[in-house]
C-alpha positions in Angstrom: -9.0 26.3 4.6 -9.9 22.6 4.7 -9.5 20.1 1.9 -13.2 19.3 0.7 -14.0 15.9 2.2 -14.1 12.7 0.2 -16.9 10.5 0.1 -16.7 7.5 2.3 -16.1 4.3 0.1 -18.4 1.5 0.3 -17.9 -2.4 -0.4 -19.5 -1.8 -3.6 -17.1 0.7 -4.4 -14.1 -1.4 -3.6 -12.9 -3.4 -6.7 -10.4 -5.7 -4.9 -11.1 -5.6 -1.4 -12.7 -8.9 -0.2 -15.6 -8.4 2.4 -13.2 -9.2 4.9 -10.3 -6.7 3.4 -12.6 -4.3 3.6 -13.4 -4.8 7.2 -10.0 -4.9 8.2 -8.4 -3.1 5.2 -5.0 -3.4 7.5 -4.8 -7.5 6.7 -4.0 -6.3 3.2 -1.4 -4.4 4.0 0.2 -7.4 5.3 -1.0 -10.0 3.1 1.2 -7.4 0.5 4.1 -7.6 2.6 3.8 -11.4 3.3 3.9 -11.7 -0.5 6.2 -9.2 -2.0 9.6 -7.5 -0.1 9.4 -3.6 0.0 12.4 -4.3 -2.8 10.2 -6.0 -5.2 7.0 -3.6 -4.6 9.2 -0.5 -5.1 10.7 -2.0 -8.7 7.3 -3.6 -9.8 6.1 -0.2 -9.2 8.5 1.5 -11.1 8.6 -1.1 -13.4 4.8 -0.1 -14.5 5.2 3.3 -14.2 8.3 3.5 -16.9 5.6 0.9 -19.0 3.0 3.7 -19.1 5.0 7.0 -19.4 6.7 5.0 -22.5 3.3 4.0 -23.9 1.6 4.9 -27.3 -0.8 6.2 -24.9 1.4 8.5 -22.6 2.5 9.8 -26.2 -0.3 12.7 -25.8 0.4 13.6 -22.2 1.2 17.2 -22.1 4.7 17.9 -19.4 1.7 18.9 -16.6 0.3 15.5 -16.9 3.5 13.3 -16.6 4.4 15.2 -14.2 1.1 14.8 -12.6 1.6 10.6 -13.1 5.4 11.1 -11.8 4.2 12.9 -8.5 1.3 10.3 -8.6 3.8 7.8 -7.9 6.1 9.1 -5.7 2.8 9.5 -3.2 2.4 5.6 -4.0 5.9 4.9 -3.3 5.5 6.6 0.0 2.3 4.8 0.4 4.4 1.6 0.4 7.0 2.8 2.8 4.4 3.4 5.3 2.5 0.0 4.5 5.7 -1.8 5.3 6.1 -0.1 8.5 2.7 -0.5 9.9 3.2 -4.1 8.5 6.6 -4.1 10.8 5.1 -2.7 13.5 2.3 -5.4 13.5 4.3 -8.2 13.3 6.6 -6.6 16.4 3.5 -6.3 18.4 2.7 -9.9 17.5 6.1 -11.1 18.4 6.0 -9.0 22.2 2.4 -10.5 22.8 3.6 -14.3 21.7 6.3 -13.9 23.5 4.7 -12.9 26.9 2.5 -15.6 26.1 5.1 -17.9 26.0 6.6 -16.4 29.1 3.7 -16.7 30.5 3.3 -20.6 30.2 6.4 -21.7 31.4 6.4 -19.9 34.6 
């Protein structure tokens, strides 16, 4: 059996994305990347995550739901593991093609 299928989001939908992030959604994955070190995204992560399970308003969660928040983060964590290597990849690829380029001109 087959998840049911999400809607498709549209630019309207998309509170962040600039018109041209949400073209190419993969230049913000590397404008993240550019900015923060996987390091620093894992902590500020965490970081906010501790803020809201410690929160007046977390106070009320029953175990189910922190757990739910928990396992919600863990799949964001992952999330930024594979961001940084699609990011990796992408600047490797960059690097071969420059390269050749390169190669290319002096011969």
């Amino acid at each position: 059996m087959y998840p049911e299928r999400q809607p498709q989001m549209t630019t309207q939908q998309a509170r962040h994305l600039s018109p041209q992030h949400f073209e190419r959604p993969k230049t913000m994955f590397y404008a993240l990347c550019e900015r923060y070190d996987i390091i620093e995204s894992r902590d500020k992560l965490w970081t906010i995550t501790k803020a809201f399970l410690a929160s007046e308003e977390a106070n009320d969660l029953t175990g189910e739901e922190r757990g739910d928040y928990l396992n919600f983060y863990e799949m964001l964590e992952a999330s930024l593991e594979a961001i940084y290597l699609i990011n990796e990849r992408h600047v490797e690829k960059e690097y071969k093609m420059l390269h050749q380029e390169l190669s290319n001109t002096v011969s």
